[in-house]
Backbone as a printed PyTorch tensor [residue, N CA C, xyz], in Angstrom:
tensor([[[ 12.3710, -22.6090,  19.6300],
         [ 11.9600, -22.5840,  21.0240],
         [ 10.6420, -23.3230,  21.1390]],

        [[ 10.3520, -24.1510,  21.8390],
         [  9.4540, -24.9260,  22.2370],
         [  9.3790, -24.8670,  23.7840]],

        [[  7.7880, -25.2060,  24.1270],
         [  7.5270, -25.5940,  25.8050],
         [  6.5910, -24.1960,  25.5920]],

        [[  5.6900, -24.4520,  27.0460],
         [  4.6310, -23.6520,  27.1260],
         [  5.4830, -22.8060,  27.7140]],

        [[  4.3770, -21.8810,  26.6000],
         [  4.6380, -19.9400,  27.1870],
         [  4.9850, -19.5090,  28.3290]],

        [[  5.4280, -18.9090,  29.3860],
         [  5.6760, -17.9690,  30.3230],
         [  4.9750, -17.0230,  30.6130]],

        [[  4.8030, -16.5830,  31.9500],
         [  4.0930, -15.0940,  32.1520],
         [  4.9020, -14.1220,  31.6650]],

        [[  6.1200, -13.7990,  31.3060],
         [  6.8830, -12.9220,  29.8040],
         [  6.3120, -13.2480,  28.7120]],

        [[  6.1060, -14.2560,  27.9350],
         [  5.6320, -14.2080,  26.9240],
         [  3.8390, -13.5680,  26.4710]],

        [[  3.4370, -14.2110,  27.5850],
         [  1.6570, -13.8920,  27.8780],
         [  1.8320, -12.5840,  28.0430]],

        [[  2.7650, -11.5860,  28.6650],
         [  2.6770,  -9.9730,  28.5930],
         [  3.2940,  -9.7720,  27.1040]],

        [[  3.9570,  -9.8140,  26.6300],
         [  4.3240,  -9.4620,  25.6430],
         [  3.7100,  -9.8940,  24.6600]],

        [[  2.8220, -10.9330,  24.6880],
         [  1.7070, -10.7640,  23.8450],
         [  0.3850, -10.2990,  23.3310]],

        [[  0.2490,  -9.4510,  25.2790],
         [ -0.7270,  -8.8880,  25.1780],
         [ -1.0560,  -7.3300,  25.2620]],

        [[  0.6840,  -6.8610,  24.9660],
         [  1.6080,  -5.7750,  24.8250],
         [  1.1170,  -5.9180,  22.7340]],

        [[  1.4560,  -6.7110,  22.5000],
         [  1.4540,  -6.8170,  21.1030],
         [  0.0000,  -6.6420,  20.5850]],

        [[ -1.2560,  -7.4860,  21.0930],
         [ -2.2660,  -7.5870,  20.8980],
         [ -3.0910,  -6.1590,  20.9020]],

        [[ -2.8380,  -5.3250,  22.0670],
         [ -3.0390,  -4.1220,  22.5370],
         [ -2.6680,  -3.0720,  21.5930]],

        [[ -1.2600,  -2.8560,  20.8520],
         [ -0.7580,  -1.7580,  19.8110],
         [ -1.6240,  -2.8750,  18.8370]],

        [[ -2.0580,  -3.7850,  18.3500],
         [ -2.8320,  -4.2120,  17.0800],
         [ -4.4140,  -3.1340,  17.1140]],

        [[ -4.7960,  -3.5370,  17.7770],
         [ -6.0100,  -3.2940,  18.3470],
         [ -6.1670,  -1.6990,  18.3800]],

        [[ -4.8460,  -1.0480,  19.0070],
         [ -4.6890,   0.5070,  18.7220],
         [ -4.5570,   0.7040,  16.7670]],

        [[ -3.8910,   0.2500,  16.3230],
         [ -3.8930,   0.3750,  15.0040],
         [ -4.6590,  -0.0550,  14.2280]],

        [[ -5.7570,  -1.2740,  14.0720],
         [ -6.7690,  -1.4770,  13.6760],
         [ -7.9460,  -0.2810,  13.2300]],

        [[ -7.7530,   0.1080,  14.9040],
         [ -9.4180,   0.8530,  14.8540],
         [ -9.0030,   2.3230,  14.3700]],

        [[ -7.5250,   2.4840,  13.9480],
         [ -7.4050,   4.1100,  13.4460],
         [ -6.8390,   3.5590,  12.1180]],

        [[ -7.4220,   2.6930,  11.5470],
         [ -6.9420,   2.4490,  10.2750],
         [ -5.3820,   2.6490,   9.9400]],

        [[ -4.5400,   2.2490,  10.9810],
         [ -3.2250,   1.6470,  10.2910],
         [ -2.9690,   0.4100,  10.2730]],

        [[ -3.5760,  -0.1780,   8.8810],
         [ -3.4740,  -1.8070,   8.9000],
         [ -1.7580,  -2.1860,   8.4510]],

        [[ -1.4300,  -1.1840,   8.0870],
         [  0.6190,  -1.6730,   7.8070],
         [  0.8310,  -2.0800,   9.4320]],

        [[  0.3410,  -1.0530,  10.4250],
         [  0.6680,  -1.4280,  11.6940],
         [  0.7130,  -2.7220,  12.5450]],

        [[ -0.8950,  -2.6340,  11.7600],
         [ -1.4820,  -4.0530,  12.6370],
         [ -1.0620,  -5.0150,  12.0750]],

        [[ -0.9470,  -5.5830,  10.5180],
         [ -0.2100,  -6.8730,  10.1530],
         [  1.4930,  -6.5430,  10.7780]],

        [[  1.7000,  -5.5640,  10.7920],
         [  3.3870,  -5.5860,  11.6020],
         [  3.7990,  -6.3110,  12.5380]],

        [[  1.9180,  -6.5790,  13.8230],
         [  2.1690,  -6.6510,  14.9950],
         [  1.7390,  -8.3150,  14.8280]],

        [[  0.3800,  -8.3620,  13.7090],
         [ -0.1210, -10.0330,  14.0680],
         [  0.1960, -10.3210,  12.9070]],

        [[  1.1580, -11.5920,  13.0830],
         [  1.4040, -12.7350,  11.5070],
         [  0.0040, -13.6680,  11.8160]],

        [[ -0.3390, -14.0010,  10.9320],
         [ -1.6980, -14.4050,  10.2840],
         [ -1.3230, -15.9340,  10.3760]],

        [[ -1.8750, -16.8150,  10.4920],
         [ -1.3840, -18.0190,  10.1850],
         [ -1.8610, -18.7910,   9.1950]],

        [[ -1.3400, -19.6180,   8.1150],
         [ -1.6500, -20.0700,   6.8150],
         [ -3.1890, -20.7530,   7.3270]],

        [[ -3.8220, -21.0250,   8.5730],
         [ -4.9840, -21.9080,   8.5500],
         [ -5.5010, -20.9720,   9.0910]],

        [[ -5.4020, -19.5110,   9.2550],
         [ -6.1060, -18.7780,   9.8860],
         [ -7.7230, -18.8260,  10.1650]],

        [[ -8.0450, -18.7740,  10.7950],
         [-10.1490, -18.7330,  11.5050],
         [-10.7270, -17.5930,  12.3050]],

        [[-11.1490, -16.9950,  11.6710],
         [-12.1490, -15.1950,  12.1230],
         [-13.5680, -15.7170,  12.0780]],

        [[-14.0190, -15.8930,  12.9890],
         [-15.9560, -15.7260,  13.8330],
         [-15.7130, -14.1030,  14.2260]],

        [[-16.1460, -13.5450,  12.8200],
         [-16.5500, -11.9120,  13.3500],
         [-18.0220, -11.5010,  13.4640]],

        [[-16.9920, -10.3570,  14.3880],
         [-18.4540,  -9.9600,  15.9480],
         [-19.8670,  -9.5560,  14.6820]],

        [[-19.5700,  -9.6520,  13.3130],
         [-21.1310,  -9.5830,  12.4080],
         [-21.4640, -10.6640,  12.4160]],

        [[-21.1940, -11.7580,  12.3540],
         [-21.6370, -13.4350,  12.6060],
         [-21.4050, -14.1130,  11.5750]],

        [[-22.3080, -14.7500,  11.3540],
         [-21.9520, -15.4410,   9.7300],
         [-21.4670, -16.2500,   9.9560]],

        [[-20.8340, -17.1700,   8.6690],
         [-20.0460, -18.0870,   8.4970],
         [-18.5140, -17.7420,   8.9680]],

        [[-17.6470, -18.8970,   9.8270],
         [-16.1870, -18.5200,   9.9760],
         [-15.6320, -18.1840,   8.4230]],

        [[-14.7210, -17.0460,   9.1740],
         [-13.7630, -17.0720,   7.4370],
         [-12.5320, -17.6540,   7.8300]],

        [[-11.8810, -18.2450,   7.1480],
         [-10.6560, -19.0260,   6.3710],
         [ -9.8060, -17.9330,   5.9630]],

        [[ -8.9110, -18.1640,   6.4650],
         [ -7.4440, -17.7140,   5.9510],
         [ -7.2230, -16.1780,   6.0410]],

        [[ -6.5780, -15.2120,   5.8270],
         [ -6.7290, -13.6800,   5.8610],
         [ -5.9170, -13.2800,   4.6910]],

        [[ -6.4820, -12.5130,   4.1580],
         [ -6.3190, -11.8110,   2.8120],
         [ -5.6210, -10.2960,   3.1250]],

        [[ -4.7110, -11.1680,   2.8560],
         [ -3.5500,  -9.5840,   3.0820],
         [ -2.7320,  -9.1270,   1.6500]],

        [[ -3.4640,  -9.0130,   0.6950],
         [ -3.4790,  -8.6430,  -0.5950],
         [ -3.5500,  -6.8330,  -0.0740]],

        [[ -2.8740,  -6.2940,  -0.8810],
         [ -3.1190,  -4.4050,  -1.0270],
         [ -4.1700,  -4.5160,  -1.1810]],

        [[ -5.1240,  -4.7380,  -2.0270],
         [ -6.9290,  -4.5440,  -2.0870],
         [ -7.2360,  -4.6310,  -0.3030]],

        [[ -7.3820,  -5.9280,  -0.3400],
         [ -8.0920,  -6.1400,   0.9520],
         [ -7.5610,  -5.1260,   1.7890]],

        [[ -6.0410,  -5.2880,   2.5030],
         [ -6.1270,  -4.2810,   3.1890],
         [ -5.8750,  -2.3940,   3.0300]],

        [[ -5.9060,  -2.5830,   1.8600],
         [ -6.8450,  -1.0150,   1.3720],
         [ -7.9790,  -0.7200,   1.8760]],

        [[ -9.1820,  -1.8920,   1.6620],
         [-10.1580,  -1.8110,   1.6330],
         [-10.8330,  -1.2510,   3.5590]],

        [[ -9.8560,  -2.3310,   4.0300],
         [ -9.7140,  -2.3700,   5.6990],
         [ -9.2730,  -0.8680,   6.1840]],

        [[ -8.2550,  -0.3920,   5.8850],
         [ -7.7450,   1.2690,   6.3160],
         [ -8.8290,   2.2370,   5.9590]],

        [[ -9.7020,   1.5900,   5.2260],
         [-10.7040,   2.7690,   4.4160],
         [-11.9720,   2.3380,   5.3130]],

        [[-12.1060,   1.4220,   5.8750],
         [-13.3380,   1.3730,   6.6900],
         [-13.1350,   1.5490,   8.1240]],

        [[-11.9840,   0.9890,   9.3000],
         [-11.5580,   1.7620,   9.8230],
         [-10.9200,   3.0230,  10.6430]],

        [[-11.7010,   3.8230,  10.2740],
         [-11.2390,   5.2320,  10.3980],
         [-11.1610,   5.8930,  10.9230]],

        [[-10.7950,   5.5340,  12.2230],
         [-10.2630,   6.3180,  13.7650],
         [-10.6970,   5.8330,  14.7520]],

        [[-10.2060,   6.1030,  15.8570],
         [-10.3880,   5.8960,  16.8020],
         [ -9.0780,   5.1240,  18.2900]],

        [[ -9.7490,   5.1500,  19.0590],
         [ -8.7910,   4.7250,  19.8400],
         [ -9.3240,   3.3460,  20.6540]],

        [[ -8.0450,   2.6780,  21.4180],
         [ -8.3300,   1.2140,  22.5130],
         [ -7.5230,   0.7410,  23.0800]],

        [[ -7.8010,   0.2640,  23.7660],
         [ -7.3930,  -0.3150,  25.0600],
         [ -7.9020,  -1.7600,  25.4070]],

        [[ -6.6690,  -2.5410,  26.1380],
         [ -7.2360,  -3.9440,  25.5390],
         [ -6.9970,  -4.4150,  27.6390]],

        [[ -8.2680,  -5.3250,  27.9130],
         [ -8.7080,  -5.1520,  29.4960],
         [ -8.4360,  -6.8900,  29.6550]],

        [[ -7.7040,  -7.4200,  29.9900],
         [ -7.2070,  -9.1070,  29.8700],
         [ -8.7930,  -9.7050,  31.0780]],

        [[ -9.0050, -10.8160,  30.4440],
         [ -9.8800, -11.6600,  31.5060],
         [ -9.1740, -12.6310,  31.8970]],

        [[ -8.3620, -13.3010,  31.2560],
         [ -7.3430, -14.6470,  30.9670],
         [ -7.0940, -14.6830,  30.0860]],

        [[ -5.4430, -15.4140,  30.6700],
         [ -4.8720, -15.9470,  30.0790],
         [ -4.5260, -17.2720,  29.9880]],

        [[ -3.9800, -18.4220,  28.9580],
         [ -4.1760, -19.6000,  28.8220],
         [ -2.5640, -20.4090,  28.0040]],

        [[ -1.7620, -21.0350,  28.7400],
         [ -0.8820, -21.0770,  27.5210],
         [ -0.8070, -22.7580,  27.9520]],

        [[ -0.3850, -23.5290,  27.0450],
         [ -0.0730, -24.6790,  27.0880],
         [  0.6380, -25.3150,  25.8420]],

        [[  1.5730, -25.7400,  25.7000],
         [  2.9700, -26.2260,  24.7780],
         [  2.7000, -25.1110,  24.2290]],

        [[  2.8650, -25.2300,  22.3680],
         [  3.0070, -24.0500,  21.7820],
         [  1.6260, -23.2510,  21.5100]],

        [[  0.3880, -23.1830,  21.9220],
         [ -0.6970, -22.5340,  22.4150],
         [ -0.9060, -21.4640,  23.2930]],

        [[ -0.8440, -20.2930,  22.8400],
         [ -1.5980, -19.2400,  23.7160],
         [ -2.4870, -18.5450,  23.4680]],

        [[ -3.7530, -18.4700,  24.3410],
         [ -4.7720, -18.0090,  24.4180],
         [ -4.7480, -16.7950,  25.4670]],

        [[ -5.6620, -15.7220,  24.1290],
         [ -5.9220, -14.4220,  25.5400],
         [ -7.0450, -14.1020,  25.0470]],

        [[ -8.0310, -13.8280,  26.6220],
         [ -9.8140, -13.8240,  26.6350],
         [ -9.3760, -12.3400,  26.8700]],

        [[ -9.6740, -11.2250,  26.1070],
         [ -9.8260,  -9.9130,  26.5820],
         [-11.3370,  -9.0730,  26.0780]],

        [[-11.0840,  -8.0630,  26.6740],
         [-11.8890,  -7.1800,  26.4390],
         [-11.2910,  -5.9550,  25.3550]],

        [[-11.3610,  -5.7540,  24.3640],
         [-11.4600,  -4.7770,  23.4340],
         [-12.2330,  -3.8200,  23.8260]],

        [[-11.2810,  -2.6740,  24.8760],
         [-12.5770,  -1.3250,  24.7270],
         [-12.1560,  -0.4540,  23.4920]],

        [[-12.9350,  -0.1360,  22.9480],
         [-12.4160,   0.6660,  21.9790],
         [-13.7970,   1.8460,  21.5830]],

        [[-13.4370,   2.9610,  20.9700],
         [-14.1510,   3.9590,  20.5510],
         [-13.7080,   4.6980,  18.8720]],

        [[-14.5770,   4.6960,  18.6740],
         [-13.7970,   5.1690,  16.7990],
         [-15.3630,   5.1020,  15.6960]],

        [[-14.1280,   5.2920,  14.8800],
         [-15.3460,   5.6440,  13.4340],
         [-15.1160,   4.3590,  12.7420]],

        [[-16.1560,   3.6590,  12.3490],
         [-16.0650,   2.7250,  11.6390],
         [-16.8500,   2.3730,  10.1930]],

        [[-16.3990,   2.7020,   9.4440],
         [-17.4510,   2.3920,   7.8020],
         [-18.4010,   3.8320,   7.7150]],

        [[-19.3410,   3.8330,   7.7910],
         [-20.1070,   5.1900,   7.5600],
         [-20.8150,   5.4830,   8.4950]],

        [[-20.6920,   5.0080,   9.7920],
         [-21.7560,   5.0450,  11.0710],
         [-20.3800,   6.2280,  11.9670]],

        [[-21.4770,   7.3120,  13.1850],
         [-20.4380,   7.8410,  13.8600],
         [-19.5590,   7.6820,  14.8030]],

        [[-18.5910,   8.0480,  15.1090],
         [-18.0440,   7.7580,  16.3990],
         [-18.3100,   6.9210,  17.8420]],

        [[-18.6740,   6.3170,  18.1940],
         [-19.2790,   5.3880,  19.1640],
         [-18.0530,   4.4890,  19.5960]],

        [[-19.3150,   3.3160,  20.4950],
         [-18.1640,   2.9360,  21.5030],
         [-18.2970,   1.4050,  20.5100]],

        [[-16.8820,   1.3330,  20.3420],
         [-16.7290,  -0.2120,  19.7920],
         [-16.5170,  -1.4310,  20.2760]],

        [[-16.8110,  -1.1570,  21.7610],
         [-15.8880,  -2.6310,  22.4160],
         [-16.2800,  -4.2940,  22.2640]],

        [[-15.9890,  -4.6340,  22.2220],
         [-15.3530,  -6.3780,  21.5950],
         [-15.3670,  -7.3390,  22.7840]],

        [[-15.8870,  -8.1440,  22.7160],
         [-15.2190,  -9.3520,  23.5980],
         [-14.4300, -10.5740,  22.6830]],

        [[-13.2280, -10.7200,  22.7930],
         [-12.2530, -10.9350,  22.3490],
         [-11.6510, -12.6140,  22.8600]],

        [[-11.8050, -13.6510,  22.0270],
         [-10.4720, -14.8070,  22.0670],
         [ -9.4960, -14.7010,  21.1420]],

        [[ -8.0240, -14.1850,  21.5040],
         [ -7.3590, -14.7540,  20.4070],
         [ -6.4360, -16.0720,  20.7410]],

        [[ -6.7490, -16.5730,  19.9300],
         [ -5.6320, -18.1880,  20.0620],
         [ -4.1230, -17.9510,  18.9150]],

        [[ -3.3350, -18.0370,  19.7240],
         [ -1.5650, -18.0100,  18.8850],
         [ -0.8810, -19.7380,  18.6660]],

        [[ -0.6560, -19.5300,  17.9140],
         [  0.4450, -20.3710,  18.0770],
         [  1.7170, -20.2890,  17.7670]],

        [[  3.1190, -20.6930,  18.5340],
         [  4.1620, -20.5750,  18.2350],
         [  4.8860, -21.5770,  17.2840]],

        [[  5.4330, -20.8700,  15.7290],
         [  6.0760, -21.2130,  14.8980],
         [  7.4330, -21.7520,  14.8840]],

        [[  7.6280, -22.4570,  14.1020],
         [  8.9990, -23.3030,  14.3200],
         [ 10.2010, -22.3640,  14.9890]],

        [[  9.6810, -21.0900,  14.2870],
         [ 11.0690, -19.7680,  14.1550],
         [ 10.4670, -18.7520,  15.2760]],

        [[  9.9970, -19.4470,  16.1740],
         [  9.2030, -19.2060,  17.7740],
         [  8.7080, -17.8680,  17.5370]],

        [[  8.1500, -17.5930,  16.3980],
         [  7.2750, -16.2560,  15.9230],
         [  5.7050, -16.8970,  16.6530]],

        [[  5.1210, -15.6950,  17.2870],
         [  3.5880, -16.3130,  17.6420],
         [  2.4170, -15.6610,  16.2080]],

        [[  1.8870, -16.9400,  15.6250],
         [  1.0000, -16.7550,  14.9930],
         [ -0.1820, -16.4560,  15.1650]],

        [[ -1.3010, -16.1980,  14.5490],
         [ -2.8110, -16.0400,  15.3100],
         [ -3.2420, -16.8720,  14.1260]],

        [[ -4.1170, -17.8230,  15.2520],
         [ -4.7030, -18.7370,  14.0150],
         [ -6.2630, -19.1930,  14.5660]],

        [[ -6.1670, -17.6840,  15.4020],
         [ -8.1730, -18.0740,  15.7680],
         [ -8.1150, -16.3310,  16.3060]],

        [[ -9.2650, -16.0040,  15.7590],
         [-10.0710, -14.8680,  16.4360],
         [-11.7870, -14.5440,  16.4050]],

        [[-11.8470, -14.4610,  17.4550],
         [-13.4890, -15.1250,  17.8680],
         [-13.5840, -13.4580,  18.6900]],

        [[-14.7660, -12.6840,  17.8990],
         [-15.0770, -11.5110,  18.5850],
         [-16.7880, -11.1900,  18.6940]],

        [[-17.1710, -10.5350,  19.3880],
         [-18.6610, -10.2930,  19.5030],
         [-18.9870,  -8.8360,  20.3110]],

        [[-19.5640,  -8.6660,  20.2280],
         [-20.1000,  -7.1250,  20.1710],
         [-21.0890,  -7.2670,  21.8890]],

        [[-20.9060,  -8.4920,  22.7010],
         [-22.0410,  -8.2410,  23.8880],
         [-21.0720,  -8.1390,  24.8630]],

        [[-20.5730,  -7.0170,  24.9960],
         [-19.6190,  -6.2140,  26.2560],
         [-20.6750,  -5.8940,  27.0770]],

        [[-22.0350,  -5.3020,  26.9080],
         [-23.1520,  -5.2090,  27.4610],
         [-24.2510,  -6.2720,  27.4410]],

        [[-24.8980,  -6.6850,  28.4460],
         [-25.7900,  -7.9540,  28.6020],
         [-26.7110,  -7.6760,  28.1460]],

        [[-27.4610,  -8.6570,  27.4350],
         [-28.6690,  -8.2380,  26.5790],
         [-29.3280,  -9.4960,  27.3540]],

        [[-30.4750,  -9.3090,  27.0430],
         [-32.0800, -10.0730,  27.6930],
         [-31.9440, -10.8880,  26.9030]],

        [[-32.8630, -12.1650,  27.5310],
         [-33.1360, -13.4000,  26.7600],
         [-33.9410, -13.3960,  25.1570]],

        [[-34.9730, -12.2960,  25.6050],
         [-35.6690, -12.1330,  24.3800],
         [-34.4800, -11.8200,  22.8520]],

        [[-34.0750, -10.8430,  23.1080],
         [-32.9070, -10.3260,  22.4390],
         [-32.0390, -11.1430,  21.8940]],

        [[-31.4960, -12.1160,  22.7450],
         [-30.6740, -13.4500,  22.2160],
         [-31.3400, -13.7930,  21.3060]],

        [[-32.6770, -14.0630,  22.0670],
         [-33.2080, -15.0950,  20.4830],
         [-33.4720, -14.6930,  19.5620]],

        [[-33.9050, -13.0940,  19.2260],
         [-34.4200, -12.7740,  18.3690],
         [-32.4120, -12.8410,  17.0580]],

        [[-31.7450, -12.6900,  17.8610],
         [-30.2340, -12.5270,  17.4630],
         [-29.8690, -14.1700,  16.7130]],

        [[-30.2810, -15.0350,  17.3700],
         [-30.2630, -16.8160,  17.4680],
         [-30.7760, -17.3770,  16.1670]],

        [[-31.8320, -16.8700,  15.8960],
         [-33.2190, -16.1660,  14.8980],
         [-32.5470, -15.6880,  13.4850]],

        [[-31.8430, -14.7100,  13.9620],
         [-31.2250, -13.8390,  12.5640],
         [-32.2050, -12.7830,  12.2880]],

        [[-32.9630, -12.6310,  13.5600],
         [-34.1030, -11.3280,  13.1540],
         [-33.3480, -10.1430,  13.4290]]])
C-alpha cells in the first residue's frame, strides 16, 4: 500500500501511539514494542538531551533494563497535529502522563512529543524519529539559557 495516509490511518495511529505510551510508563515494554516497530535507521532526541541516539536496542538486556526503570504509572496522549504526506506520518502530541520513573516519586511526566512513521513496503508503520522534551510548562528566558548552557 502506498499514497499518503488518511484521516483512518492518522487515528489509528494515534490509537496505537496512545496504548504505547500507556505501556511505556507502567513498564510493559513487551507491550510497547508490540505496538511501535522500530525502524532499522531509527533517531531518539530524548527529553534528557544529549546526543541523538541511533537505532533502538531491543535486546532482553536493554529492554529489561527499560521495564525496571519505568515503573508505573499512567497516560494519555492530547494530539496538536497531525501531518501525513506519501509514506510519512507525523504526530505533534502531548504526552500527559503521571508515574514512577527510575528512583524519583510519582509525579507528573508529561512530554511534548514528535513522532515521525514511516510506512513499510508490507504497509506496517514504522517509527523512525522521536523527538521528546520535558517543557509542557513554559519556562523563562533566563532558564532556557541556563538549559542552552548545560548548567
Amino acid at each position: 500500500m502506498s499514497g499518503t495516509a488518511n484521516d483512518d490511518d492518522l487515528a489509528a495511529l494515534v490509537q496505537q501511539v496512545t496504548e504505547a505510551a500507556e505501556a511505556l510508563i507502567s513498564g510493559d515494554i513487551k507491550g510497547y514494542t508490540a505496538r511501535i516497530k522500530h525502524a532499522h535507521d531509527y533517531t531518539l532526541m530524548s527529553p534528557y538531551g544529549g546526543d541523538p541516539v541511533r537505532g533502538f536496542d531491543d535486546s532482553d538486556e536493554a529492554l529489561d533494563r527499560l521495564g525496571r526503570f519505568f515503573r508505573g504509572g499512567e497516560a494519555s496522549v492530547e494530539v496538536v497535529e497531525t501531518h501525513a504526506s506519501g509514506d510519512l506520518a507525523v504526530l505533534v502530541v502531548i504526552e500527559r502522563q503521571r508515574g514512577t520513573i527510575g528512583d524519583l516519586p510519582e509525579q507528573d511526566w508529561s512530554l511534548r512529543v514528535t513522532w515521525v512513521f514511516r510506512r513499510s513496503p508490507e504497509s506496517e508503520w514504522e517509527l523512525v524519529h522521536r523527538h521528546a522534551d520535558a517543557l509542557v510548562h513554559a519556562i523563562d528566558h533566563e532558564r532556557l539559557a541556563a538549559l542552552a548552557r548545560g548548567a
